[in-house]
N, CA, C and O atoms as a GROMACS GRO file, in nm:
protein
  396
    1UNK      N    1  -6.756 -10.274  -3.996
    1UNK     CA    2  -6.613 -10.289  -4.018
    1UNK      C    3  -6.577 -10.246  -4.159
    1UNK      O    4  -6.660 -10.273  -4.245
    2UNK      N    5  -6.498 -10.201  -4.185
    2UNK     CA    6  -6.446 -10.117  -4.365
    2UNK      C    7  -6.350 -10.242  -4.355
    2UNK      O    8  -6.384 -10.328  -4.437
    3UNK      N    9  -6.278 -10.265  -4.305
    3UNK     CA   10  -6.164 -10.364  -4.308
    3UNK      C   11  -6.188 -10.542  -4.236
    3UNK      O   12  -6.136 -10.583  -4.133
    4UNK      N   13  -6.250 -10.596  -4.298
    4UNK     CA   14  -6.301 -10.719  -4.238
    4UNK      C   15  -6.207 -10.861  -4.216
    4UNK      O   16  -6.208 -10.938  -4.311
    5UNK      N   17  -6.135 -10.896  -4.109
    5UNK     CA   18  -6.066 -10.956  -4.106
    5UNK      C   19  -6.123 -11.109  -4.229
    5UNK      O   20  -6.237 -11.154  -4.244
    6UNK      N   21  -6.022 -11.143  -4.280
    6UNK     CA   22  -6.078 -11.276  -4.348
    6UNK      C   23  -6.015 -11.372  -4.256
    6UNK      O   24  -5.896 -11.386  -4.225
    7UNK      N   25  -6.132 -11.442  -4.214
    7UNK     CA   26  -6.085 -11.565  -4.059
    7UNK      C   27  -6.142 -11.674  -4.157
    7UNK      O   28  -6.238 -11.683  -4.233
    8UNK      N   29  -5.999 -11.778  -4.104
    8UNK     CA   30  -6.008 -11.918  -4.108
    8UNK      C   31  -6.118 -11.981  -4.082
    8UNK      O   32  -6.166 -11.937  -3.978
    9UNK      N   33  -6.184 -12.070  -4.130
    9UNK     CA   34  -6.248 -12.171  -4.019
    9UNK      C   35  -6.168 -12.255  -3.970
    9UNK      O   36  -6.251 -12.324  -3.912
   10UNK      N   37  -6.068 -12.304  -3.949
   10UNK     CA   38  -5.963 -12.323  -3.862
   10UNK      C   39  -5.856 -12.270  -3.890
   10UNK      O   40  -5.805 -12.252  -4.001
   11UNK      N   41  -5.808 -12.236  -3.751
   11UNK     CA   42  -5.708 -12.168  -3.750
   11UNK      C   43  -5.609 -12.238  -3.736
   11UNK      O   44  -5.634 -12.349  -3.689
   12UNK      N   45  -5.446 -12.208  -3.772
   12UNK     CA   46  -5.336 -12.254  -3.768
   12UNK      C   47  -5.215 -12.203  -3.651
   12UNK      O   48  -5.160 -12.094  -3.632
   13UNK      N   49  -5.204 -12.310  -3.598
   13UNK     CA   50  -5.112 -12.300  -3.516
   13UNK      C   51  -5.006 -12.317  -3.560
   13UNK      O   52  -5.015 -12.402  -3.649
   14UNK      N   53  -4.868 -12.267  -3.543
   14UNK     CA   54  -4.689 -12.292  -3.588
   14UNK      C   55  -4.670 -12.278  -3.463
   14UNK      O   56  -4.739 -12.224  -3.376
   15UNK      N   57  -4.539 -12.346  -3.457
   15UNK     CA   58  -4.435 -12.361  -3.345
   15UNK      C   59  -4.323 -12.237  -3.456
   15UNK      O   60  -4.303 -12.226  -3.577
   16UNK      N   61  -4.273 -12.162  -3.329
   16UNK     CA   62  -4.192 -12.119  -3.413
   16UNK      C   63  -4.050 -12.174  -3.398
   16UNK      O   64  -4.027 -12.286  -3.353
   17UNK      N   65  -3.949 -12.081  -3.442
   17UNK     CA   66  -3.818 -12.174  -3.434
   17UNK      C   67  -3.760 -12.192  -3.297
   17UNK      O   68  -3.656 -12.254  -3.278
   18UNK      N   69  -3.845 -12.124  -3.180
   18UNK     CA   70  -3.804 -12.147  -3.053
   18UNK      C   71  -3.843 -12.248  -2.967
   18UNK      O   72  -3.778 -12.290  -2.872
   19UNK      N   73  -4.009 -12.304  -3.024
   19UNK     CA   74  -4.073 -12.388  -2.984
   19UNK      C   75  -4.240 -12.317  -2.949
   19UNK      O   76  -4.351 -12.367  -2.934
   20UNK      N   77  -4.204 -12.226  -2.948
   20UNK     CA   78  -4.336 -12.157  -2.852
   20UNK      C   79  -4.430 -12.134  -2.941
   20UNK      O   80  -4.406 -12.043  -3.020
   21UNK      N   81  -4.591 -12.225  -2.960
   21UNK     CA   82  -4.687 -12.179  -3.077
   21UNK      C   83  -4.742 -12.081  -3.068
   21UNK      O   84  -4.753 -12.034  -2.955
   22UNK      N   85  -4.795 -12.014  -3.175
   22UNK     CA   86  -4.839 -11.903  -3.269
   22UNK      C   87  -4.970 -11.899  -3.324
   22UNK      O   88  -4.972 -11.906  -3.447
   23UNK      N   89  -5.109 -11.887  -3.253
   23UNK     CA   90  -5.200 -11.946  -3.359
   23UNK      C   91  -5.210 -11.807  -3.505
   23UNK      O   92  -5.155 -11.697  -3.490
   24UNK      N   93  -5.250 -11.826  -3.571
   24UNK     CA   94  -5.290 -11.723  -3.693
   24UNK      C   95  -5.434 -11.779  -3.723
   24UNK      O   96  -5.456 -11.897  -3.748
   25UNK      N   97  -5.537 -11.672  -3.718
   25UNK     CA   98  -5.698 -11.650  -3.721
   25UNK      C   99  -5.746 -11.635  -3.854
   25UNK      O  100  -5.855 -11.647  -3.910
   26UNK      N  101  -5.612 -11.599  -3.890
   26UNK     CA  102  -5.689 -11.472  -4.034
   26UNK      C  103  -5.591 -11.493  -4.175
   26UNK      O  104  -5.494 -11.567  -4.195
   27UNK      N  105  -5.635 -11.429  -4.230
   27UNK     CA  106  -5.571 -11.405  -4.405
   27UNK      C  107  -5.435 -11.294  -4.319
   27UNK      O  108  -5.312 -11.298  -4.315
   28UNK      N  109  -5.528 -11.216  -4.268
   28UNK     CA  110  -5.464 -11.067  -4.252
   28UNK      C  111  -5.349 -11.108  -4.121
   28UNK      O  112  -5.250 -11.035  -4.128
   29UNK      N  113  -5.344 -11.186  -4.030
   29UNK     CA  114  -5.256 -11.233  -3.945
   29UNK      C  115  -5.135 -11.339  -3.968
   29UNK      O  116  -5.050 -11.388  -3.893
   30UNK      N  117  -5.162 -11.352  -4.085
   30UNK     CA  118  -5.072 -11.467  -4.203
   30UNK      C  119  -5.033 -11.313  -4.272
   30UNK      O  120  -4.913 -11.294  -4.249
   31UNK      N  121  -5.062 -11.253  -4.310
   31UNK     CA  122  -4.988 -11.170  -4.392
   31UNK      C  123  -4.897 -11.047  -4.325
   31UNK      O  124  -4.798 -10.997  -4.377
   32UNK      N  125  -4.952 -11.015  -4.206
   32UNK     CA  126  -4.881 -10.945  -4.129
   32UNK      C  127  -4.714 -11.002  -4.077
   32UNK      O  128  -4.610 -10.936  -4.078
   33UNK      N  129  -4.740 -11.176  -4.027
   33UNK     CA  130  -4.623 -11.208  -4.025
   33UNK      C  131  -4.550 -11.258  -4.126
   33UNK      O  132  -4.429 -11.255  -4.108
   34UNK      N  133  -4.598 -11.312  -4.249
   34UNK     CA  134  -4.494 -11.270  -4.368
   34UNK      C  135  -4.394 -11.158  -4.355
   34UNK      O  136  -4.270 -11.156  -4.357
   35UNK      N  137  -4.502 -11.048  -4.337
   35UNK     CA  138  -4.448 -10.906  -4.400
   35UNK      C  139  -4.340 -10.903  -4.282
   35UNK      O  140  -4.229 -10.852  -4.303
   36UNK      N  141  -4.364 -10.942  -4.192
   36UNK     CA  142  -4.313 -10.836  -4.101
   36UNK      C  143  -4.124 -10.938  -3.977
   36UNK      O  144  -4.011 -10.901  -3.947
   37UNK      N  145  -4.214 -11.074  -3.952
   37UNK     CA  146  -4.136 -11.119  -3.855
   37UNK      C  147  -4.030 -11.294  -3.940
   37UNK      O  148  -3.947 -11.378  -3.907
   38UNK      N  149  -4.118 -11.252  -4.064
   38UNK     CA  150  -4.021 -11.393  -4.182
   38UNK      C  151  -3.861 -11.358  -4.179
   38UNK      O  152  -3.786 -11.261  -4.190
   39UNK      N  153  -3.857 -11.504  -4.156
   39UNK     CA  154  -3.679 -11.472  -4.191
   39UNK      C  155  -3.633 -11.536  -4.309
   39UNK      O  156  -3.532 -11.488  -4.361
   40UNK      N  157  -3.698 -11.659  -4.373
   40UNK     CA  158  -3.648 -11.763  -4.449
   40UNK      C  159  -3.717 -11.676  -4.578
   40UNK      O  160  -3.814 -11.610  -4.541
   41UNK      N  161  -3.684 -11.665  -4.724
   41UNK     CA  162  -3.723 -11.625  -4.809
   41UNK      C  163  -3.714 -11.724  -4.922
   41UNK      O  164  -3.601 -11.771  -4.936
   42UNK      N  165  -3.797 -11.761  -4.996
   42UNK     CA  166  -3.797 -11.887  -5.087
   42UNK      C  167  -3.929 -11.851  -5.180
   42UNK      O  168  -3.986 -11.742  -5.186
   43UNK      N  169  -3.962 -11.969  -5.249
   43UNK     CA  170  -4.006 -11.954  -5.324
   43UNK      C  171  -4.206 -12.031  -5.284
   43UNK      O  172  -4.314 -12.016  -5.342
   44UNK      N  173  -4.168 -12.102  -5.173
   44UNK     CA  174  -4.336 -12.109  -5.112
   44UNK      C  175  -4.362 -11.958  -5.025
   44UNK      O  176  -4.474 -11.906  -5.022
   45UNK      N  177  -4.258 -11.907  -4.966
   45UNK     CA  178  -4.280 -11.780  -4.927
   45UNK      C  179  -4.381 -11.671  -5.018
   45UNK      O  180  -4.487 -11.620  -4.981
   46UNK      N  181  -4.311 -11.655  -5.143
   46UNK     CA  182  -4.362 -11.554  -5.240
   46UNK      C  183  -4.504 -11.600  -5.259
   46UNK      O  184  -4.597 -11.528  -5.225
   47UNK      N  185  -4.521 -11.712  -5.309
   47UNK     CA  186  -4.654 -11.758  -5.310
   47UNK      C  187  -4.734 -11.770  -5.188
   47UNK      O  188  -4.854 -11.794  -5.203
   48UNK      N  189  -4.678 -11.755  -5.053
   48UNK     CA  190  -4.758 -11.727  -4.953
   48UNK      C  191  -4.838 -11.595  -4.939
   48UNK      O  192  -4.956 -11.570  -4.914
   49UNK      N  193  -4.719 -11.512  -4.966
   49UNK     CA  194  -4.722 -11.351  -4.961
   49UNK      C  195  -4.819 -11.355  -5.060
   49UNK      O  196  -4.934 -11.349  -5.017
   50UNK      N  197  -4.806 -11.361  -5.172
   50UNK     CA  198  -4.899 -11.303  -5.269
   50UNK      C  199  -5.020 -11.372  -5.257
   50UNK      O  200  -5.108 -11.289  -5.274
   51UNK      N  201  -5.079 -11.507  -5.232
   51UNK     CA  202  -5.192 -11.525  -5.232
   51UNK      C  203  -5.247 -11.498  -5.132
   51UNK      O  204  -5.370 -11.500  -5.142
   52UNK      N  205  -5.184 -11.458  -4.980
   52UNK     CA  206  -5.290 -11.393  -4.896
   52UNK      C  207  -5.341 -11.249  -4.975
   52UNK      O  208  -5.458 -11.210  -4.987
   53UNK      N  209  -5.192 -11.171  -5.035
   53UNK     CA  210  -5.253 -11.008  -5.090
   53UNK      C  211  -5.363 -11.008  -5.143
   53UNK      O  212  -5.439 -10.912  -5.129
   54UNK      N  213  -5.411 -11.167  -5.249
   54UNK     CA  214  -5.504 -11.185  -5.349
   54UNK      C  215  -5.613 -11.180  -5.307
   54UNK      O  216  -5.695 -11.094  -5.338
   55UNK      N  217  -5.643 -11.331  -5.182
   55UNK     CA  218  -5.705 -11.293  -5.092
   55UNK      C  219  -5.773 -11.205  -4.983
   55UNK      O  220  -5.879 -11.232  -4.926
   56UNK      N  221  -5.683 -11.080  -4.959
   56UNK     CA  222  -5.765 -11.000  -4.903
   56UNK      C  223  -5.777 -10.896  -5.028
   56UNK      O  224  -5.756 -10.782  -4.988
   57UNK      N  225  -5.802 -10.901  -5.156
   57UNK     CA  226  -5.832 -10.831  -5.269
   57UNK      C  227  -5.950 -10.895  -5.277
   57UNK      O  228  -6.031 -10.803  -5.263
   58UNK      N  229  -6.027 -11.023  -5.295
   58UNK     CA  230  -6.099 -11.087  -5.272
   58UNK      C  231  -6.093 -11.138  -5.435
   58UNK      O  232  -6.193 -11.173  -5.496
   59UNK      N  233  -5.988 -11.135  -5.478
   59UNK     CA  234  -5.895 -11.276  -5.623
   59UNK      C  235  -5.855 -11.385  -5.570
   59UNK      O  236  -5.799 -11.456  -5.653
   60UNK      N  237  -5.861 -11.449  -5.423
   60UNK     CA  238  -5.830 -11.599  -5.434
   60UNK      C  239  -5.897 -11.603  -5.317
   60UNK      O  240  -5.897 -11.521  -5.225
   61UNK      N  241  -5.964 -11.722  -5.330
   61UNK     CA  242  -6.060 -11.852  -5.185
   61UNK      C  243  -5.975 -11.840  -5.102
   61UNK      O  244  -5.858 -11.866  -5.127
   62UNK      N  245  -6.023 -11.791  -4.962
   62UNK     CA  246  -5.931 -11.768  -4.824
   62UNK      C  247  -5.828 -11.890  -4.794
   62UNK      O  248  -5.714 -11.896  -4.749
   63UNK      N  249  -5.948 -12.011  -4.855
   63UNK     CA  250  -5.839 -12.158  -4.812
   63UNK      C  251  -5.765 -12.175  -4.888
   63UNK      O  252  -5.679 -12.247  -4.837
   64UNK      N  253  -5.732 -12.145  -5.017
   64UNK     CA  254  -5.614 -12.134  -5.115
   64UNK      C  255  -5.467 -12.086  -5.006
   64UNK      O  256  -5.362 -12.142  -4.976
   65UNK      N  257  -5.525 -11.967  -4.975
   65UNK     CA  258  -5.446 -11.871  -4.863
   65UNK      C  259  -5.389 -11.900  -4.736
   65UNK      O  260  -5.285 -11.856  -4.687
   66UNK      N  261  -5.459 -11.967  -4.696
   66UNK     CA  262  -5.467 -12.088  -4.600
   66UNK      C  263  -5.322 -12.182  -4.659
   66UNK      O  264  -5.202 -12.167  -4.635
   67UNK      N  265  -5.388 -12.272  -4.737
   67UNK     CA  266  -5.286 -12.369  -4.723
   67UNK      C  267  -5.127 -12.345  -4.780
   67UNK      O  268  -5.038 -12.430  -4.770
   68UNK      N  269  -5.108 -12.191  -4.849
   68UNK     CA  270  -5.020 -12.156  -4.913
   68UNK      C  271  -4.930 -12.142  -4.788
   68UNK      O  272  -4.825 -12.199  -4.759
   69UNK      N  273  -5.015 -12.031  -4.710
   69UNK     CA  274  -4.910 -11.971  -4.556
   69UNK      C  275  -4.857 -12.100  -4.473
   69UNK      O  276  -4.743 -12.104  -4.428
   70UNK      N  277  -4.997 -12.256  -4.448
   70UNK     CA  278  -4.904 -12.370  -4.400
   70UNK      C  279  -4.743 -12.449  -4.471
   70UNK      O  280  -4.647 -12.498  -4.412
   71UNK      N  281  -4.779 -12.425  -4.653
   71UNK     CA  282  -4.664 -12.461  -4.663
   71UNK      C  283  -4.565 -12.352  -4.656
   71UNK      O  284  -4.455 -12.375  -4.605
   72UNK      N  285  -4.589 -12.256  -4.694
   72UNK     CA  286  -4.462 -12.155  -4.662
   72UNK      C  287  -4.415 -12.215  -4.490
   72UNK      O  288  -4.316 -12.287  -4.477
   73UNK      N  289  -4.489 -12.179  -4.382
   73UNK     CA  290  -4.452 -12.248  -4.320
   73UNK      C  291  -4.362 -12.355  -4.264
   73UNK      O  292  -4.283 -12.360  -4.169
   74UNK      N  293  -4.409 -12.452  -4.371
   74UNK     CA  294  -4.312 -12.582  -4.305
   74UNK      C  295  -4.217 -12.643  -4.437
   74UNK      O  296  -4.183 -12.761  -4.448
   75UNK      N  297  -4.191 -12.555  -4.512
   75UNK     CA  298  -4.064 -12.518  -4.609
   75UNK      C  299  -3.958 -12.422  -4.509
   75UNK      O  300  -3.836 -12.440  -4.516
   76UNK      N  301  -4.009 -12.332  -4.429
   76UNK     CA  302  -3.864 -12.252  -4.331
   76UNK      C  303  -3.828 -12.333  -4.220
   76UNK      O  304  -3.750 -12.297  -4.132
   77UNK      N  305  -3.923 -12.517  -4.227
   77UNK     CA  306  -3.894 -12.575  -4.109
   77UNK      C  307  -3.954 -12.495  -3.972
   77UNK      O  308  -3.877 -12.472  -3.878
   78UNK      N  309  -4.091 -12.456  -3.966
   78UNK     CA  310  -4.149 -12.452  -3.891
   78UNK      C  311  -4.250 -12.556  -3.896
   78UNK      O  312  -4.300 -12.588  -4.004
   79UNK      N  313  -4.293 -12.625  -3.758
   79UNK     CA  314  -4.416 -12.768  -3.796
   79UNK      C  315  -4.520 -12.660  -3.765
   79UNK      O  316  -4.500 -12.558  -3.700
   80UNK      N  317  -4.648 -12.706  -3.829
   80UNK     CA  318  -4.796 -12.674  -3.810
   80UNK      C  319  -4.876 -12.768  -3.786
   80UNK      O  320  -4.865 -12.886  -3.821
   81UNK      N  321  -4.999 -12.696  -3.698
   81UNK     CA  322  -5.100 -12.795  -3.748
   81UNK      C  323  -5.217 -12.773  -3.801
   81UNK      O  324  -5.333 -12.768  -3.760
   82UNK      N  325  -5.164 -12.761  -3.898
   82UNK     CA  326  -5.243 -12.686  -4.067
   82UNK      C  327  -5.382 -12.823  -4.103
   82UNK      O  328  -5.480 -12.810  -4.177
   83UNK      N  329  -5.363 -12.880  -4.065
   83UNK     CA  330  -5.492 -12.988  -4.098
   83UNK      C  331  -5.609 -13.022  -3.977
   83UNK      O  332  -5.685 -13.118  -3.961
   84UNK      N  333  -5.582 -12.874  -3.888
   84UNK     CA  334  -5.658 -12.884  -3.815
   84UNK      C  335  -5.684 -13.063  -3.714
   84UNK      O  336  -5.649 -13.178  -3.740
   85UNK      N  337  -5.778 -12.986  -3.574
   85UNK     CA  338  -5.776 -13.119  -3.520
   85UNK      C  339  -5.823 -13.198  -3.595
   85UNK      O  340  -5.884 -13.170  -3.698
   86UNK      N  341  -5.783 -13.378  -3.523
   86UNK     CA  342  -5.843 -13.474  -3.577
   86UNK      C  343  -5.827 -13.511  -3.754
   86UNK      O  344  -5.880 -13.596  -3.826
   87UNK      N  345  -5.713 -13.386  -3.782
   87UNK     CA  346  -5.685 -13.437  -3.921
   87UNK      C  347  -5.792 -13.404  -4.026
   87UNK      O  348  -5.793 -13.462  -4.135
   88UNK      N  349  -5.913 -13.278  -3.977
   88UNK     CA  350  -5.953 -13.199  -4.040
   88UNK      C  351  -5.928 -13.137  -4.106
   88UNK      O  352  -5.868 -13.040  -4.059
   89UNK      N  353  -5.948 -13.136  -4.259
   89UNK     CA  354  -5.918 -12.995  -4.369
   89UNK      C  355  -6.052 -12.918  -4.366
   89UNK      O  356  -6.161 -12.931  -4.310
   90UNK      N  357  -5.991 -12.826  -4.457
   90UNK     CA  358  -6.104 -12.652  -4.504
   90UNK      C  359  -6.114 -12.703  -4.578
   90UNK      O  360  -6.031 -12.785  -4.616
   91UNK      N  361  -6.235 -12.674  -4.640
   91UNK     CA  362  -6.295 -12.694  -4.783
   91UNK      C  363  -6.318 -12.565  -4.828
   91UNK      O  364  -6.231 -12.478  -4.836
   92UNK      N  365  -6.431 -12.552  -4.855
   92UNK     CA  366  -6.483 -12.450  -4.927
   92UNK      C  367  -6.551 -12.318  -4.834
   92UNK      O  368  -6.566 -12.198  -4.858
   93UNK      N  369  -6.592 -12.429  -4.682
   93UNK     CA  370  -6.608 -12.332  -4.579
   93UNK      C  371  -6.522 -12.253  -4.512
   93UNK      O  372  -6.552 -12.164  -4.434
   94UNK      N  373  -6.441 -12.279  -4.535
   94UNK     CA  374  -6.293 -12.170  -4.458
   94UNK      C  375  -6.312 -12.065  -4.546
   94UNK      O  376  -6.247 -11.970  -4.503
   95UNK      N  377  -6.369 -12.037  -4.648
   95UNK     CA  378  -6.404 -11.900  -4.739
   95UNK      C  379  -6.491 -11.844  -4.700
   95UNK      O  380  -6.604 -11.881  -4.731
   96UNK      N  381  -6.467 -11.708  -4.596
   96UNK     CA  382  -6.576 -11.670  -4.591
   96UNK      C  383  -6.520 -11.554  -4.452
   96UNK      O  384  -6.415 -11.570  -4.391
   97UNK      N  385  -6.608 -11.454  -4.429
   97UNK     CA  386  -6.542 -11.379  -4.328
   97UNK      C  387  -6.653 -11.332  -4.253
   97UNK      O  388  -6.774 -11.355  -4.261
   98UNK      N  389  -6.581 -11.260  -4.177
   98UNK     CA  390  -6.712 -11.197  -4.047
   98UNK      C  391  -6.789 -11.095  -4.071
   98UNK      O  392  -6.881 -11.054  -4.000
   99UNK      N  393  -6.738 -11.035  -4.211
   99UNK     CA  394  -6.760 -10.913  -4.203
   99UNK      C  395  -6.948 -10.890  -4.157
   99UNK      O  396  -6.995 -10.777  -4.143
   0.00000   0.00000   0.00000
């Protein structure tokens, strides 16, 4: 792979504003819908956007990236479930990719 997805160790599900969830796998599937399908623009946004970019530069820990895109997230009033089942967090293992 030249282009190695950076995957979660858990992934995040959103409801979006219709109801219907969304999981996101990756750095690169968090950054695609920033870029592409965001409507709310703020200021956890920017810091979403930019620390996935960092992240797939390989300048910030995937889970940094991670938890930036959950709060961007649920600042536009979308719910997640960013703490994974059972109320599981990422640590240090959510860093890390397939490549």
């Amino acid at each position: 792979m030249l282009n190695p997805e950076l995957v979660w160790m858990t992934p995040v599900t959103v409801r979006m504003k219709d109801g219907a969830p969304q999981v996101f796998a990756s750095v690169n599937d968090a950054l695609d819908f920033l870029e592409g399908d965001w409507a709310y623009r703020g200021r956890k946004y920017n810091r979403a956007a930019q620390t996935c970019r960092r992240a797939l530069n390989r300048m910030t820990p995937v889970a940094i990236a991670r938890e930036a895109f959950i709060d961007a997230c649920r600042d536009a009033g979308m719910s997640t479930d960013g703490d994974g089942p059972l109320g599981t967090k990422t640590g240090a293992g959510g860093q890390h990719s397939l490549a």
